[in-house]
N, C-alpha and C positions, 0 to 999 in steps of 0.2 A: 489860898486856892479855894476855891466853889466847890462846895459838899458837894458828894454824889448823890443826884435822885435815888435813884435806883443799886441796894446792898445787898449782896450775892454774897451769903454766908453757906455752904457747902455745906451736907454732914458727911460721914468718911465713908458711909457705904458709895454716894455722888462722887466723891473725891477719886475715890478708889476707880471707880467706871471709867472717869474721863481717864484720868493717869494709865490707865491700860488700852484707848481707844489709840490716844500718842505713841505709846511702849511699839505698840505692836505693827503700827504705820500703815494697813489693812485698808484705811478709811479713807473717804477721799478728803482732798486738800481744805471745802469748805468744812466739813466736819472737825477734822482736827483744829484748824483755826478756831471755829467755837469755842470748842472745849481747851485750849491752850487762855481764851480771853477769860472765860469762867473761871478757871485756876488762878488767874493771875489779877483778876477781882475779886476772889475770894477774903472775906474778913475774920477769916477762923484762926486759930491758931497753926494750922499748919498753910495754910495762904498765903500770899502777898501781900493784899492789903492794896494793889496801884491804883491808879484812878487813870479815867479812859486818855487818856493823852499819854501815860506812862507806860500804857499797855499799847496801844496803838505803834507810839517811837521803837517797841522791840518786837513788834511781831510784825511790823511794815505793813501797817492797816491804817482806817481814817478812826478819828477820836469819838464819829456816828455812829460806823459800824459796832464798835463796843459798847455806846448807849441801848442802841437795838437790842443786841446779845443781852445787856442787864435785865431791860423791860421786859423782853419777853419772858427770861427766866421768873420774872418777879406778877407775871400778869398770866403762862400760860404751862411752867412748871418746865422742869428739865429733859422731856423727853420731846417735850415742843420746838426746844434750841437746836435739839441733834436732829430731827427729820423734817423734811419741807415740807409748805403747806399745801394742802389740796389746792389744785386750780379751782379758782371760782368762777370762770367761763368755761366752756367744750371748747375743747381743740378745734385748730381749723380743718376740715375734713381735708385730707390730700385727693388730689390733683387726679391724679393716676392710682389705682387700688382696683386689687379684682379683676374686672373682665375687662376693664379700658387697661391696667397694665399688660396684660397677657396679651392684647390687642398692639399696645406701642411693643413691644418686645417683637412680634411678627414682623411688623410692619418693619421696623430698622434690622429683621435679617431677610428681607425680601430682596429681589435686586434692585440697585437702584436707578431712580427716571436716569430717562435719555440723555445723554451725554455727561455723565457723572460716572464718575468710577467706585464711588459710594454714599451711603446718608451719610450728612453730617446733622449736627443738632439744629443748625437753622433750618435742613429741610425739614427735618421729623417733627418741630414746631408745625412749620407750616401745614404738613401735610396732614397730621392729627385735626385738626382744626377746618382745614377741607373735607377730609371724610367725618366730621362731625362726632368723631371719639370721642373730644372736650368741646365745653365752648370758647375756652381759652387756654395758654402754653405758655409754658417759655425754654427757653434752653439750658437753663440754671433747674427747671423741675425734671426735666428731660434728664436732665445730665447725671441730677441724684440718685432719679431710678434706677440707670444703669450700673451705677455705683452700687446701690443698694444690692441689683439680683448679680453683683459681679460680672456685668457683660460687658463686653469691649467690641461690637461690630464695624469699628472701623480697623477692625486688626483682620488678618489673615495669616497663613502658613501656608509653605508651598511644601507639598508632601508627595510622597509616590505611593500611589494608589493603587492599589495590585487589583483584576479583573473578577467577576464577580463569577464561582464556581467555572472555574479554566481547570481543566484536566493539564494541561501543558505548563501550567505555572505551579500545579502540586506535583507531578514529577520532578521538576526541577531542583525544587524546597528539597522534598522528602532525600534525592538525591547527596542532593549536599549535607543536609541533619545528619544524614549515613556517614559520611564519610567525617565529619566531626565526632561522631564516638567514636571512630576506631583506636583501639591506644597507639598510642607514642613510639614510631622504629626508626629507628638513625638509619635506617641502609632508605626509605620512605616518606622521607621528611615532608612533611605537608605545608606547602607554599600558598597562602593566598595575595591574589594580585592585585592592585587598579590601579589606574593614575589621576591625574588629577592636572591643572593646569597652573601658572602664577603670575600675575599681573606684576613684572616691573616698572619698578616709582622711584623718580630720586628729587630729593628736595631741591627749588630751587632757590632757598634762602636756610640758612643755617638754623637750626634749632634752635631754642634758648634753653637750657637744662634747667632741672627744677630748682631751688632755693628754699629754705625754711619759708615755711606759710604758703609756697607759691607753688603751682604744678610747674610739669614740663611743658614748656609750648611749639609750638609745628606751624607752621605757616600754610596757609589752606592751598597755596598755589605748589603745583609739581608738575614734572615731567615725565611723559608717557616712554618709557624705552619695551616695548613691547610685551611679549609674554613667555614664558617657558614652559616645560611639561616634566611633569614629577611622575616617574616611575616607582609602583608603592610592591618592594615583596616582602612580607611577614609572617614570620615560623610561628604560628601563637603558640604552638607548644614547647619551644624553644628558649622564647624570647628575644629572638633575632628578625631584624628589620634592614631594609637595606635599600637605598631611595638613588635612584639615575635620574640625573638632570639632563634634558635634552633641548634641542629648539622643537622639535616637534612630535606629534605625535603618529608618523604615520606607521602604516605595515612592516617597512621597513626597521624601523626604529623600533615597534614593539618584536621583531623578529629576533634583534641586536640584541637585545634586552634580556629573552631569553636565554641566547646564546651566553652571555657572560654569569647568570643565572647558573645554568648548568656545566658550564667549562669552568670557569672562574669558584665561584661562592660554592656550591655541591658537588665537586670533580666524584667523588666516592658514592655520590646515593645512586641506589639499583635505577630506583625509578622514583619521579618526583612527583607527589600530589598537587595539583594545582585546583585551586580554585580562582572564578573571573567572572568578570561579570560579561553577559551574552552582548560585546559590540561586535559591530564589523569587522575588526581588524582583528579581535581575540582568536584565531581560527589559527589552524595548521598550514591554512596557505600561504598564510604569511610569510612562513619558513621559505616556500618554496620563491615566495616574489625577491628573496633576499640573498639566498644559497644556492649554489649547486643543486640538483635531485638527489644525491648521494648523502651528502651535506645534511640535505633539509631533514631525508627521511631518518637519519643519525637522529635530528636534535626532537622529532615529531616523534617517537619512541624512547625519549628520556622521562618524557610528560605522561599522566594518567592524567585526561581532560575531566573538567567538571564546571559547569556555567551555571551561577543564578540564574535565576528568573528573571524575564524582563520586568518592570515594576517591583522586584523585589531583591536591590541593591542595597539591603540590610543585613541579608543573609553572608554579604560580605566581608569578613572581622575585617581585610586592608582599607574597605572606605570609614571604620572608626579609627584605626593608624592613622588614616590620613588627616581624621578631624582632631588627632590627639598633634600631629604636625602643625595645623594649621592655628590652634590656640594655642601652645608654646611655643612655636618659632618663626610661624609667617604671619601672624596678627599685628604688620607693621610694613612700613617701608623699606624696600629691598629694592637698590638701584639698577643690581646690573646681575647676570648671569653668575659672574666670577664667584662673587659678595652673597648669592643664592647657594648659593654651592658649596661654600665654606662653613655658612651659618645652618645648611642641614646636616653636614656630617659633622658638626658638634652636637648638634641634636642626637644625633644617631648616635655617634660615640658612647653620650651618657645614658642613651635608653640601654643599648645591648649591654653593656659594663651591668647596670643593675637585673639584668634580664626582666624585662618588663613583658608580663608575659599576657595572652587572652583567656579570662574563663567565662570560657562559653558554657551556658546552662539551658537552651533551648531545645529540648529532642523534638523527635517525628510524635513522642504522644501529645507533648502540648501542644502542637501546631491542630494537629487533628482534634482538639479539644475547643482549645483560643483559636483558630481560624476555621473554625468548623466549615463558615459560609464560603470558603474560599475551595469547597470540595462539589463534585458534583454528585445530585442525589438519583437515587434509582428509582 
């Protein structure tokens, strides 16, 4: 076998350095390789002794690579093997820096041209390059920067946006905050309301269940069997929930609703807190488009009314119910009304059993602190 040019004879305070760079695993990957070929070229008595092909076959490197690692240690000393070398050119200056980044940043949250529903990276190429920001783009440089400052403008959210200093939207808030510190009376049970709607789907090809290695698979084709409407009422202090499935959702139905509310589920409470959010149909007339006068004004006096804000159906703990519904039991195909029905009150069964309950932590001081702008000034 062909001498080795180049002999990497260690002393142990060297020895000792690399054997701790490895121990410790801290380093990154070219690093440690170094220092594992140095060890294992080493000719001392605590070394190996291998030669670059013997070293290369165990550490899954080329038999170059470990000549390289020899020379240098033998031509530029051992602290030269462990750090890289300085560039001997300047960097290529980037593209976008400074005031043309802060420039492409504007410009792709501006809105965008005519008939487009937003930038994409070929327009922001192009359009950089028309107003003369750069004298040249691409969409691969484009793409980094936005990577780089973390922006995403072809994303949006669709959000409710409460009105800017509305007296009538902080009555409402403050209203409701009130009535979530009151403590806890069984004869007062505090009910918050809303519903929500559910698109039925049934497959019209069988599923394939999953297998070792392989997911579950769904066939992209289905069938439309229309929609239902999910009646949401939640005790947060309780931890009682309780969901009516209906076809729809009018006055009448939300009237119904009520009624089994307070005949059925609360026969015993004096008077029931409700909270809703402020729709058309939420109203005491309801009662009346549904019942008797007699009737209606019975079930309109079981109720202490309370409405969100319009824009501000957050203040509603049933529209989180409902999103707690909607990620563990309707985030999927559901054919028909029956098979909806069955698959909420096992939902429901397992929530109430654990009493799963709301802790709300938002009073009237945070609001008037954190939505300050949402007050009007004098």
């Amino acid at each position: 076998m062909r001498k080795q040019q180049y002999v990497v004879k260690l002393s142990g305070q060297a020895r000792s350095w690399l054997e701790d760079i490895i121990r410790k695993g801290k380093s990154s990957a070219r690093l440690q390789l170094r220092a594992r070929i140095l060890l294992h070229a080493d000719t001392s008595k605590q070394g190996s002794s291998w030669n670059d092909v013997q070293i290369s076959e165990a550490l899954g490197t080329y038999p170059t690579m470990c000549a390289r690692v020899r020379r240098q240690w033998m031509d530029e000393g051992l602290e030269a093997v462990l750090s890289r070398k300085k560039r001997a050119t300047p960097p290529i200056p980037a593209i976008f820096d400074g005031e043309k980044e802060a420039k492409l940043i504007a410009l792709a949250c501006s809105p965008p041209p005519a008939g487009r529903s937003g930038w994409t990276l070929r327009l922001l190429e192009n359009k950089v390059v028309e107003l003369k920001i750069v004298d040249h783009a691409s969409d691969n440089t484009i793409g980094r920067g936005f990577k780089k400052n973390q922006l995403k403008p072809h994303l949006k959210e669709q959000w409710v946006i409460p009105p800017e200093q509305n007296s009538a939207f902080v009555a409402a808030m403050e209203d409701v905050l009130a009535v979530y510190l009151r403590p806890r009376k069984a004869d007062f049970p505090l009910i918050c309301f809303d519903e929500a709607s559910k698109q039925l789907i049934a497959n019209t090809h069988e599923p394939i269940k999953m297998k070792p290695g392989r997911p579950a698979r769904t066939d992209y084709e289905y069938k439309r069997n229309g929609t239902a409407n999910l009646f949401m009422f939640f005790a947060p202090l309780e931890g009682w929930r309780h969901v009516k499935v209906t076809d729809r959702r009018t006055a009448v139905d939300y009237a119904h609703a009520l009624k089994d509310l307070a005949d059925k589920h609360l026969p015993k409470a004096k008077k029931i807190i409700l909270v809703q959010d402020n729709l058309n149909t939420h109203k005491p007339a309801s009662l009346y488009e549904a019942f008797p006068p007699a009737e209606a004004r019975r079930l309109v006096e079981r109720f202490e009314w309370h409405y969100s804000p319009k824009h501000g159906s957050w203040l509603n703990m049933a529209e989180s119910e409902l999103g707690v519904l909607s990620n563990q039991c309707l985030d999927r195909r559901i054919p028909d009304q029956k098979s909806l029905s069955n698959e909420i009150a096992a939902w429901q069964k397992d929530r109430n059993r654990h009493h799963a309950k709301a802790d709300w932590q938002f009073t009237t001081e945070d609001a008037r602190i954190k939505l300050k702008h949402l007050y009007p000034t004098f």
